[in-house]
N, C-alpha and C positions, 0 to 999 in steps of 0.2 A: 504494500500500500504506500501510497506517496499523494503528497499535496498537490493536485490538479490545477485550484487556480484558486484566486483571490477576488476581492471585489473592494477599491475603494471610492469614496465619494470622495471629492476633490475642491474647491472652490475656481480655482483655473487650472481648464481641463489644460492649454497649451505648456506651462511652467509644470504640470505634473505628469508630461509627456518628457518633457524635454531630460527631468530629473530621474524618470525611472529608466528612460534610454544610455542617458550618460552611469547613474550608479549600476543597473544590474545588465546594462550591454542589451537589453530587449529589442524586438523591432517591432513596428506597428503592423498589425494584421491587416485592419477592419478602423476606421473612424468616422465618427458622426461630429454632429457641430456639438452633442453634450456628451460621446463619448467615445472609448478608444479601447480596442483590446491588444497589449504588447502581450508577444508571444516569445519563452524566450529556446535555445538550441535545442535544450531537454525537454519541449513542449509546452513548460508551466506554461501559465497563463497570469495574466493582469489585466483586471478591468477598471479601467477607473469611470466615472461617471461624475460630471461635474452637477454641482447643485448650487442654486444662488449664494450668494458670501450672506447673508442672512440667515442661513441653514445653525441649527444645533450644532456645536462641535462634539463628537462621540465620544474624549475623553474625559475617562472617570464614570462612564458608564457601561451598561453592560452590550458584551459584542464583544469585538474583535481588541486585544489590549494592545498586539503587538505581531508584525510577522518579521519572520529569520528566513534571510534565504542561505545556499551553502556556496562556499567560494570553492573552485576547482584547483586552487591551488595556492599555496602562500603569497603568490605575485599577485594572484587576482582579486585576493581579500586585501592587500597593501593598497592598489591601484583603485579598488571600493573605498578606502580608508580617505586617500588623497582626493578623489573625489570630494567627497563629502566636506572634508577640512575647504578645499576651493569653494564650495559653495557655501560656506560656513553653517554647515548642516550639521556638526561632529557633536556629540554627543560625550563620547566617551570610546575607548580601546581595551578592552579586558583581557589579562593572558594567568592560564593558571592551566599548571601541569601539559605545558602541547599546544593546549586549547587555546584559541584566540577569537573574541567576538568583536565588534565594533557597532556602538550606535550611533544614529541619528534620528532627525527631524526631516519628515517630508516635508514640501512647500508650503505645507497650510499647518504646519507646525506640530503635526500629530506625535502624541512621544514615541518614542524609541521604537522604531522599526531598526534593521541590522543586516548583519550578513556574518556568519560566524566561519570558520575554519581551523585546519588543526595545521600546527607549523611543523616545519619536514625539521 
């Protein structure tokens, strides 16, 4: 079993194109003027669906708290890392026994989403 795809709601669907393209390498499938689906090598999926900047923000409620994706390799969890720092999205870099996570902020400031990996 493995995680097929995601769904987020967005306030600008172009800036959380451009962001999910640039941190997890995706390409766009399919886009409309309120939504987009990045598809990424392995098939995941990401939908984002913009909704007016008026909209509820969903943190701190229940739903979705956070998603991980896995880097393929120590260079591509660094190169997700540097990303995010450039777009001053970084959150934080966690390393314990291998293990290496990094978070961030999407564009509309959602907490910590990541990309985790294990170091060679």
């Amino acid at each position: 079993m493995r995680l097929a795809s995601v769904v987020l709601n967005v306030f600008d669907l172009e800036e959380a194109v451009s962001f999910y393209r640039e941190v997890l390498g995706l390409k766009v499938s399919a886009d409309t003027s309120t939504a987009a689906l990045l598809v990424g090598a392995d098939g995941s999926q990401l939908f984002l669906r913009s909704l007016s900047s008026h909209a509820a923000h969903p943190a701190g409620g229940i739903g979705v708290h956070c998603v991980f994706w896995t880097a393929p390799s120590p260079a591509a969890l660094r190169r997700c890392e540097q990303v995010l720092k450039d777009r001053h999205a970084h959150t934080a870099t966690h390393e314990a026994d291998g293990f290496v996570w990094v978070e961030g902020r999407d564009p509309d400031g959602v907490p910590p989403s990541g990309v985790a990996g294990i170091l060679e």
